[in-house]
MOPAC internal coordinates of N, CA, C and O (Angstrom, degrees):
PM7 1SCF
backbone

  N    0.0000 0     0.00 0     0.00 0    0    0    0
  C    1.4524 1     0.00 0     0.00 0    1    0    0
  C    1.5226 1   110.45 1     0.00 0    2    1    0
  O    1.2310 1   127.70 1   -28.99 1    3    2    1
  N    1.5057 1   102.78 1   151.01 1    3    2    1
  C    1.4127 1    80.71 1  -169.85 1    5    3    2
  C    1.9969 1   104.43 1   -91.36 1    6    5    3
  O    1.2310 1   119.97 1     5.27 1    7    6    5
  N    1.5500 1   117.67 1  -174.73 1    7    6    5
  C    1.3935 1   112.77 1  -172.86 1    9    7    6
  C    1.7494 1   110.16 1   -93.78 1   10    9    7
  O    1.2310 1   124.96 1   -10.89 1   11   10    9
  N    1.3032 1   108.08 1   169.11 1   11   10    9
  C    1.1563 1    84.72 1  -157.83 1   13   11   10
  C    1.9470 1    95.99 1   -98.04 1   14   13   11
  O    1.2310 1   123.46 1   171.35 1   15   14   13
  N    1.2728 1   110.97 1    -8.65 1   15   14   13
  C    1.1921 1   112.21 1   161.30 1   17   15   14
  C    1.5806 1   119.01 1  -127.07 1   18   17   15
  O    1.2310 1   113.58 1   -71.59 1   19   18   17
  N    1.2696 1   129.75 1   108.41 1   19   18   17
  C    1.4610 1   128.55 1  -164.82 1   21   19   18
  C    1.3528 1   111.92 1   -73.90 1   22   21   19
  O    1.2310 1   120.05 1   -37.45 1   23   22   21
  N    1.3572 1   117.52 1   142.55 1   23   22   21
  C    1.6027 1   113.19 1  -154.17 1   25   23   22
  C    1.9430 1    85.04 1   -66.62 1   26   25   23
  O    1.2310 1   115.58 1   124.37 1   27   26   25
  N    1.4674 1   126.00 1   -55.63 1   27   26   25
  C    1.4545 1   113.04 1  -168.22 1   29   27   26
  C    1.5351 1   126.50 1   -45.56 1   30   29   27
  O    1.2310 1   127.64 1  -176.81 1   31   30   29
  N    1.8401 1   102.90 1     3.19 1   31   30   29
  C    1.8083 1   112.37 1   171.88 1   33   31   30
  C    1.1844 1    86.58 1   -85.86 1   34   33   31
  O    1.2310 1   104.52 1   131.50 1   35   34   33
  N    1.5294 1   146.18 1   -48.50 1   35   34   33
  C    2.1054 1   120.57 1  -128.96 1   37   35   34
  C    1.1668 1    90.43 1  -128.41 1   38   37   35
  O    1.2310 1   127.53 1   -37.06 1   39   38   37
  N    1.6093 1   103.12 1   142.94 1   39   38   37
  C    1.2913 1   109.00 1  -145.06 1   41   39   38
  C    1.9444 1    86.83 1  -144.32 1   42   41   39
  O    1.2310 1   113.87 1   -22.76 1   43   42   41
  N    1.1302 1   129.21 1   157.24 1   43   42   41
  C    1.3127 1   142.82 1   178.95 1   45   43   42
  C    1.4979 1   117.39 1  -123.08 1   46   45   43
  O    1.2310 1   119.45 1   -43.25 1   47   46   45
  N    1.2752 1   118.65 1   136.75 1   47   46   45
  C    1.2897 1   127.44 1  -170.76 1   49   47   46
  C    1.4521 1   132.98 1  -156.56 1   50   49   47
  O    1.2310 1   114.15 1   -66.36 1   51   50   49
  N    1.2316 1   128.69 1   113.64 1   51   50   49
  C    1.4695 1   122.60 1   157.35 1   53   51   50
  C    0.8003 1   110.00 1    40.88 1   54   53   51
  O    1.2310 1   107.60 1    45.01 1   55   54   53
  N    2.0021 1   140.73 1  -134.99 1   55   54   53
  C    1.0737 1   173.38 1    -2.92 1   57   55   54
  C    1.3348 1   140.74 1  -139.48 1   58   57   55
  O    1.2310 1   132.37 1   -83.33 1   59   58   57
  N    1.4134 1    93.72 1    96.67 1   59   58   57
  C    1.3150 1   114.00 1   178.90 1   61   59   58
  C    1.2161 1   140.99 1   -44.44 1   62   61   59
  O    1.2310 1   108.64 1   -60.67 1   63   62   61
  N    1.4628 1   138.86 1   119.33 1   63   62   61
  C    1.3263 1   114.58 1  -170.96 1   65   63   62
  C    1.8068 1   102.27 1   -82.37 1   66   65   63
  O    1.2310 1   120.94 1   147.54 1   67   66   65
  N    0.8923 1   115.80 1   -32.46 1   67   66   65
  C    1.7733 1   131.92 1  -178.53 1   69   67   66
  C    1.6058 1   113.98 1   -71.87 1   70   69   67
  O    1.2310 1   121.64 1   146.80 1   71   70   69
  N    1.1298 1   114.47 1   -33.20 1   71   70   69
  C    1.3987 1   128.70 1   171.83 1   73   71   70
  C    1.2926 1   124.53 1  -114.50 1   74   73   71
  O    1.2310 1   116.29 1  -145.81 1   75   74   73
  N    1.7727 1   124.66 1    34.19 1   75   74   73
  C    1.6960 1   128.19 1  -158.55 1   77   75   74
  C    1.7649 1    93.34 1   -58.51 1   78   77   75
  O    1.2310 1   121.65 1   106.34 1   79   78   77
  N    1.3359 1   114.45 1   -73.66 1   79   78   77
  C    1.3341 1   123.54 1  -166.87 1   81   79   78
  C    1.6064 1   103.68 1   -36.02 1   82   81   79
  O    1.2310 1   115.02 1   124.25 1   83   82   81
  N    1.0619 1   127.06 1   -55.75 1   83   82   81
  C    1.5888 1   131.93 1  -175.65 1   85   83   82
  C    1.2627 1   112.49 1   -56.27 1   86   85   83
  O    1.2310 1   111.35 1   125.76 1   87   86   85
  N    1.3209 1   133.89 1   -54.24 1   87   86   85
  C    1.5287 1   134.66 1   174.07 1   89   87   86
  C    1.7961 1   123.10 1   -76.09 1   90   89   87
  O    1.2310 1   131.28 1   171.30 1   91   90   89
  N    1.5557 1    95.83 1    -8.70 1   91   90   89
  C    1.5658 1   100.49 1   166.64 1   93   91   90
  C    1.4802 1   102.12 1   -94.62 1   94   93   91
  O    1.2310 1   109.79 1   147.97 1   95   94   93
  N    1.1897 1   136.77 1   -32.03 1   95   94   93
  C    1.1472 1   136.98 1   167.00 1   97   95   94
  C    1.7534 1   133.44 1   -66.28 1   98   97   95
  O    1.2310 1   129.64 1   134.91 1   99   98   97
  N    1.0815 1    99.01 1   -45.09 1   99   98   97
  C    1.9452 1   108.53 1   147.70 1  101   99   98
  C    1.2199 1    96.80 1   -55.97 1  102  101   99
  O    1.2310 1   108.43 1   120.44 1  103  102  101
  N    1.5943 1   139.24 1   -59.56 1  103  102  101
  C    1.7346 1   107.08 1  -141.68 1  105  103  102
  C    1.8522 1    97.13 1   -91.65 1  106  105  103
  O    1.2310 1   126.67 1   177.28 1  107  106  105
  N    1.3282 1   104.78 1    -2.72 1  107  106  105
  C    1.4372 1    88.47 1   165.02 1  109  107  106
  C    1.8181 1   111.93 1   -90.70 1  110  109  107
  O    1.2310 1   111.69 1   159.89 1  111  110  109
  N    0.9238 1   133.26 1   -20.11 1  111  110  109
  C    1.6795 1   139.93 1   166.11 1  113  111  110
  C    1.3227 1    94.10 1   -63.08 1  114  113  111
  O    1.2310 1   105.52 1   121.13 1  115  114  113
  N    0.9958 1   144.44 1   -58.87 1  115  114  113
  C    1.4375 1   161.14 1  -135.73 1  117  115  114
  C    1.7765 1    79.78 1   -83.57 1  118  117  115
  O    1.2310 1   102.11 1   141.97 1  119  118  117
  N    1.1128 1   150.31 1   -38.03 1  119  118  117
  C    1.7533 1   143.14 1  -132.21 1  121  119  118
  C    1.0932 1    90.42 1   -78.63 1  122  121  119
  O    1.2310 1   113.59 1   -16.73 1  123  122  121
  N    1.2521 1   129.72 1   163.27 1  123  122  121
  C    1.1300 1   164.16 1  -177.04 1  125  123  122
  C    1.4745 1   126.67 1  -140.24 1  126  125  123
  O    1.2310 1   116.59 1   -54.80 1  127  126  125
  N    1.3552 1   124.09 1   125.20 1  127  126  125
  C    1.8454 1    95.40 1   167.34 1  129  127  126
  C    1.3005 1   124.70 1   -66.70 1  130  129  127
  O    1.2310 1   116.44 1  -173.52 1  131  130  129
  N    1.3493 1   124.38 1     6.48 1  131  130  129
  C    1.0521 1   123.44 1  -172.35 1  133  131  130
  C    1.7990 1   110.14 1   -87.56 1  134  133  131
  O    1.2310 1   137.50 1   147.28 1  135  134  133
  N    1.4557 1    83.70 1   -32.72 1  135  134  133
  C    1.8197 1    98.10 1  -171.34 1  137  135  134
  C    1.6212 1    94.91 1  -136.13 1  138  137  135
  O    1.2310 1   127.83 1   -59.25 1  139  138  137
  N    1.8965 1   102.54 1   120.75 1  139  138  137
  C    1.2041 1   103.42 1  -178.18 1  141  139  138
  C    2.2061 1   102.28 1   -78.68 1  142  141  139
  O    1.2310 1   134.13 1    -6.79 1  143  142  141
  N    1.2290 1    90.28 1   173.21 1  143  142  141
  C    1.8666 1   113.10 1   177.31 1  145  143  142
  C    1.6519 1   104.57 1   -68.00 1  146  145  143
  O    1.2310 1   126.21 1   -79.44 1  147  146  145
  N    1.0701 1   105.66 1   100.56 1  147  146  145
  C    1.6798 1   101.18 1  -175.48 1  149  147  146
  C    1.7200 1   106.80 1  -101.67 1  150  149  147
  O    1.2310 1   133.52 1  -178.72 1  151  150  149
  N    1.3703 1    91.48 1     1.28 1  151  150  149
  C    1.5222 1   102.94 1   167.21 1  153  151  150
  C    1.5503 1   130.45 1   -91.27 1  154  153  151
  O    1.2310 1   128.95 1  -152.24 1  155  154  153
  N    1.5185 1   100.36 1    27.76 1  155  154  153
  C    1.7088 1    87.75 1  -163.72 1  157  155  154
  C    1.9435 1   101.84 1   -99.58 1  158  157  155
  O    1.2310 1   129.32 1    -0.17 1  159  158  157
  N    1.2614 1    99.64 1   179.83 1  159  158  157
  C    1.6363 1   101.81 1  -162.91 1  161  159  158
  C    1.6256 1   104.81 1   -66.98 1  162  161  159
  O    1.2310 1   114.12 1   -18.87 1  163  162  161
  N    0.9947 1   128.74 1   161.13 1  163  162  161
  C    1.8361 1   137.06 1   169.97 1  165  163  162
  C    1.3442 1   102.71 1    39.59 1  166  165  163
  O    1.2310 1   124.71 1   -98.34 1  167  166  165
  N    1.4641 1   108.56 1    81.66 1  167  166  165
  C    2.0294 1   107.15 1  -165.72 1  169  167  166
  C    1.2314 1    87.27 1  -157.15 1  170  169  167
  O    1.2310 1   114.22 1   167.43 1  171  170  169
  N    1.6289 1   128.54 1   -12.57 1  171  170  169
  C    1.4824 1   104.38 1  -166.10 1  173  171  170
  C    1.5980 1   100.86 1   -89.72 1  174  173  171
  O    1.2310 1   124.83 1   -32.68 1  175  174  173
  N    1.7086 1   108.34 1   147.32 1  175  174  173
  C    1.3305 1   122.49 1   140.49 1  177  175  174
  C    1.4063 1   130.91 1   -20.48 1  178  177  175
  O    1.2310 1   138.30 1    78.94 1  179  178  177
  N    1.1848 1    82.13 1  -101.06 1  179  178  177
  C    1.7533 1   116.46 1   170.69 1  181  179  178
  C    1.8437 1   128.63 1  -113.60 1  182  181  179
  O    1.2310 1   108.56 1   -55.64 1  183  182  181
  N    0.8612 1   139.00 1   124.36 1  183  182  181
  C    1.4853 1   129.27 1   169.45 1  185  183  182
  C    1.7338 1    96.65 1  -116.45 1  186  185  183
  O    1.2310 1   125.86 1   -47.22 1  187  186  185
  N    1.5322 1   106.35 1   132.78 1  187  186  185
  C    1.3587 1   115.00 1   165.84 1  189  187  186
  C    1.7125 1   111.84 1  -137.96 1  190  189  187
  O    1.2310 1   132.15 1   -42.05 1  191  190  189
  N    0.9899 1    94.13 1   137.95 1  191  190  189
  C    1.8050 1   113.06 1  -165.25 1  193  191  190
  C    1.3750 1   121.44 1  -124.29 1  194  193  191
  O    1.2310 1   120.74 1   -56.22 1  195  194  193
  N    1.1068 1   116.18 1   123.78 1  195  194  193
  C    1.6996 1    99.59 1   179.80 1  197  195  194
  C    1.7416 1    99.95 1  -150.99 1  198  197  195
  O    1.2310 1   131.91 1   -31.97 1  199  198  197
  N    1.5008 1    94.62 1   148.03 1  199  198  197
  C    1.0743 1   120.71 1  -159.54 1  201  199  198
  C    1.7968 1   127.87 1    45.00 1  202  201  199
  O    1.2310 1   133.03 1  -142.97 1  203  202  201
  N    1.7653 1    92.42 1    37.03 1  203  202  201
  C    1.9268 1   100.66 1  -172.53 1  205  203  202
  C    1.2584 1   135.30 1   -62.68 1  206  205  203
  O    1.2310 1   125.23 1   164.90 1  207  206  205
  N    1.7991 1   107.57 1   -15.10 1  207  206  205
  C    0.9956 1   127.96 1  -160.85 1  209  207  206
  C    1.6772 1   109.34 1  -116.47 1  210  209  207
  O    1.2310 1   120.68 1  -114.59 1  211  210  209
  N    1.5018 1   116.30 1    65.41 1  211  210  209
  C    1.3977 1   123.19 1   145.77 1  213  211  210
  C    1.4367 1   133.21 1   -74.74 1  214  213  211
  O    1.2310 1   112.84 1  -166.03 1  215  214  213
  N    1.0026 1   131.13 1    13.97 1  215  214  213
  C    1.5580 1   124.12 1   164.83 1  217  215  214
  C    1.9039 1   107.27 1  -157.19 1  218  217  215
  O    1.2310 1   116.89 1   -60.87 1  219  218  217
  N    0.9216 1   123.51 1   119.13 1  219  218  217
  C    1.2903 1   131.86 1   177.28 1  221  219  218
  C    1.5953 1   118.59 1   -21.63 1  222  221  219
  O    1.2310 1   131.97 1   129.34 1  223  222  221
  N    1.4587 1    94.48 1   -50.66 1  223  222  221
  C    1.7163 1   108.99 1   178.13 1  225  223  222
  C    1.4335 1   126.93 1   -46.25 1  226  225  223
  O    1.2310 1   134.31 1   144.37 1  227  226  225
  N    1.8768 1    89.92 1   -35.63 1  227  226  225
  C    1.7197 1    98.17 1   175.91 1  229  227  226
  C    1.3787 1   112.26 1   -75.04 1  230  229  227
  O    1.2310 1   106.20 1   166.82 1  231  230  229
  N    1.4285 1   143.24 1   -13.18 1  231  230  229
  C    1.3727 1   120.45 1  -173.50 1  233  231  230
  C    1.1455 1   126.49 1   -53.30 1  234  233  231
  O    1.2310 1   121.48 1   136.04 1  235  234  233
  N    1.6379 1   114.78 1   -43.96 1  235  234  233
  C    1.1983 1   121.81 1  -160.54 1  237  235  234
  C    1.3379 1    99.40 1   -69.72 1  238  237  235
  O    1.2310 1   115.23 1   133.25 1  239  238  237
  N    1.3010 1   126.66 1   -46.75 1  239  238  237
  C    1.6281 1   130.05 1  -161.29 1  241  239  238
  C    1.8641 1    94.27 1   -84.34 1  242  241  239
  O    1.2310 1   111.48 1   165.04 1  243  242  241
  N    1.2525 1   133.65 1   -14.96 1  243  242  241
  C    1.7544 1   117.67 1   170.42 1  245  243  242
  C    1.7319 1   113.69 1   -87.07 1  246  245  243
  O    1.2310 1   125.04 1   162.61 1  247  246  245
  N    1.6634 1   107.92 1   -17.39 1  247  246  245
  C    1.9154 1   128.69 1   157.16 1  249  247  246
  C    1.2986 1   104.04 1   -51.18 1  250  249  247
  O    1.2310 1   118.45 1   123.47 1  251  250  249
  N    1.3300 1   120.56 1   -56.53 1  251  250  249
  C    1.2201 1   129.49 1  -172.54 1  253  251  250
  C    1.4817 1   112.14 1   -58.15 1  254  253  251
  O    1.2310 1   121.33 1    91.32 1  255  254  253
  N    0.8436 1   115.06 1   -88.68 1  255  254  253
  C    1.4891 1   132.57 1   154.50 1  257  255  254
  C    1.4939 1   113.62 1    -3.76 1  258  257  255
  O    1.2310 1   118.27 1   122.08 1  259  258  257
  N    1.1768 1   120.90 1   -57.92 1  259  258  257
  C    1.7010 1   143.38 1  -172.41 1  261  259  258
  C    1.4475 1    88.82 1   -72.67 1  262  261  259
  O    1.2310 1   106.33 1   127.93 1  263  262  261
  N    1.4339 1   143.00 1   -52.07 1  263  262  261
  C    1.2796 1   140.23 1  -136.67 1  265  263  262
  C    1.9125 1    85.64 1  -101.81 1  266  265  263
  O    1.2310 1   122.04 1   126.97 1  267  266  265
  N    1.1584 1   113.70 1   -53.03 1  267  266  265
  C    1.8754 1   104.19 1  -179.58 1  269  267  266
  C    1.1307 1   114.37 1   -50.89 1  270  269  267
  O    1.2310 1   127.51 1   127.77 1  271  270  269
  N    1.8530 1   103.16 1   -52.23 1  271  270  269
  C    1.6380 1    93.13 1  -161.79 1  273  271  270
  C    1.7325 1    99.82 1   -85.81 1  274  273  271
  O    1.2310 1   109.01 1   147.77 1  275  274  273
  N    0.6775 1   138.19 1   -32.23 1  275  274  273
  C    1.8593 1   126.17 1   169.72 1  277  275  274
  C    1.0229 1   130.66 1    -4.64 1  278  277  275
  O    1.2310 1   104.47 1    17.20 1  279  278  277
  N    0.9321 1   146.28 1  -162.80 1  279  278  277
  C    1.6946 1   150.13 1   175.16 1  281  279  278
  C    1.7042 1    94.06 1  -169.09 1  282  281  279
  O    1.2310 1   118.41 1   -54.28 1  283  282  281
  N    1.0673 1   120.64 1   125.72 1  283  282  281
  C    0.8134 1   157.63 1  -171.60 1  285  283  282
  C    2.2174 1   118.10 1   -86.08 1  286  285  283
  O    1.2310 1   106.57 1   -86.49 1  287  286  285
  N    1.2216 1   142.59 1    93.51 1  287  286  285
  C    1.5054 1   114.34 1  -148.48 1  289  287  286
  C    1.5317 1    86.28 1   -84.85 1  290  289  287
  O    1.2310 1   118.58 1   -45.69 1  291  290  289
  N    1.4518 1   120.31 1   134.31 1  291  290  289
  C    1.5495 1   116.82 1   159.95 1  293  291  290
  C    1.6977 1    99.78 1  -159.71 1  294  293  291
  O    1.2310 1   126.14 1    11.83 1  295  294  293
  N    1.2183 1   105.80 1  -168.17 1  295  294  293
  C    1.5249 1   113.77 1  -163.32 1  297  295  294
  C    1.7534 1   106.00 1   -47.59 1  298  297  295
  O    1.2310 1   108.23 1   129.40 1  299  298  297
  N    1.0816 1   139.60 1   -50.60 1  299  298  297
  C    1.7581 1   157.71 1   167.35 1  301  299  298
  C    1.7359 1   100.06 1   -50.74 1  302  301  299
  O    1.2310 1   107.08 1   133.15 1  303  302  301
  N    1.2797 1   141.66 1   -46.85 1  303  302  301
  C    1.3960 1   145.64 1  -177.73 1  305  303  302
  C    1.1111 1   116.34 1  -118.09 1  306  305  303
  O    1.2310 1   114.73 1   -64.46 1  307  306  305
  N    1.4249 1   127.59 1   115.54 1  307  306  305
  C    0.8723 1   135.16 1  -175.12 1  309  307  306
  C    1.7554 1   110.60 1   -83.60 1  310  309  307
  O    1.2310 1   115.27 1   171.33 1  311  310  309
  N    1.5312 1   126.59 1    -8.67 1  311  310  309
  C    0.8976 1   119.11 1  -161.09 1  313  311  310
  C    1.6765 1   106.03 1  -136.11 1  314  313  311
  O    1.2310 1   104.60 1  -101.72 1  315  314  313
  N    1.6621 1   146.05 1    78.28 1  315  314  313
  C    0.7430 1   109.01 1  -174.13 1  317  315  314
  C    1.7975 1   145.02 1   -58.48 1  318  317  315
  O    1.2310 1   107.20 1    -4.60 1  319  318  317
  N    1.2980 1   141.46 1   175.40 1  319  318  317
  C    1.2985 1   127.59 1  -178.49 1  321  319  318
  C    1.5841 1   111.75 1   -59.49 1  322  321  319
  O    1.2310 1   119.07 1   -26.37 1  323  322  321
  N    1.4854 1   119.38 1   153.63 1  323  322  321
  C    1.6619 1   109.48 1   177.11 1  325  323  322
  C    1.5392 1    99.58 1  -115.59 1  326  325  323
  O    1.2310 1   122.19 1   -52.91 1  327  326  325
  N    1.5824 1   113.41 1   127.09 1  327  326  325
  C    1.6113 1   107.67 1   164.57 1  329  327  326
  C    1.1672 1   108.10 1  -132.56 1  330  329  327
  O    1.2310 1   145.75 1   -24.91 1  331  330  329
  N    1.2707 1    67.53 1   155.09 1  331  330  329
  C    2.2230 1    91.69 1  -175.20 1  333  331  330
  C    1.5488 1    93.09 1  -126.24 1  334  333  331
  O    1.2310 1   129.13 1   -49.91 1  335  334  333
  N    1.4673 1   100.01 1   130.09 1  335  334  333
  C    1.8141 1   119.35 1   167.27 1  337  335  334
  C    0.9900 1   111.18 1  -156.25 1  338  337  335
  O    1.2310 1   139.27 1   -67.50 1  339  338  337
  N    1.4968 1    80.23 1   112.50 1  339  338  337
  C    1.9603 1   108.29 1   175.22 1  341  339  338
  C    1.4311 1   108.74 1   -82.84 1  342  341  339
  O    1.2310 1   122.78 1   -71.04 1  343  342  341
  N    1.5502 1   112.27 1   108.96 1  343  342  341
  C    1.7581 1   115.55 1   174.19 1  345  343  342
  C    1.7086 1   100.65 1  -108.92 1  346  345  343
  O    1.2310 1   126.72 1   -39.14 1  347  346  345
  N    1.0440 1   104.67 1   140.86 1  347  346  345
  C    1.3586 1   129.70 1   173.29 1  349  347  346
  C    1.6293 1   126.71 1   -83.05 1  350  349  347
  O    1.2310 1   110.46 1  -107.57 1  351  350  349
  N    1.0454 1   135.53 1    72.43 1  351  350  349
  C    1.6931 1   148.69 1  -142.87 1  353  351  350
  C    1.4877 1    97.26 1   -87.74 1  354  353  351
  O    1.2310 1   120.10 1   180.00 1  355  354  353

């Protein structure tokens, strides 16, 4: 049968919430033709997070983060990004 996500889709990366601009900017220097930029802005799938939010300071900069890499659904995407974040209250 086939899988329902093929390992050559999911991909692992860097990413800083404190340093976004810097690690999107390496992984595009970093490209290769061999291996496309899976870091570029409004490209993600899916983002899922859990338990991300240990110190107050980080929200604003994991908002940030959530709002670049997103996808957005409009006339160009047919699909916007889906996230799930599990916070612990």
């Amino acid at each position: 049968s086939k899988p329902v996500c093929p390992e050559e889709s999911v991909s692992v990366r860097r990413l800083r919430w404190d340093c976004l601009q810097e690690d999107v900017l390496a992984a595009a220097a970093n490209n290769s033709s061999a291996q496309e930029n899976d870091l570029k802005p409004n490209s993600f799938d899916t983002i899922v997070g859990t338990d991300v939010v240990f110190s107050p300071s980080l929200v604003c900069p994991l908002l940030e983060t959530i709002k670049l890499m997103a996808r957005k659904k409009d006339v160009e995407s047919t699909k916007a990004t889906r996230i799930y974040l599990c916070l612990q209250v």
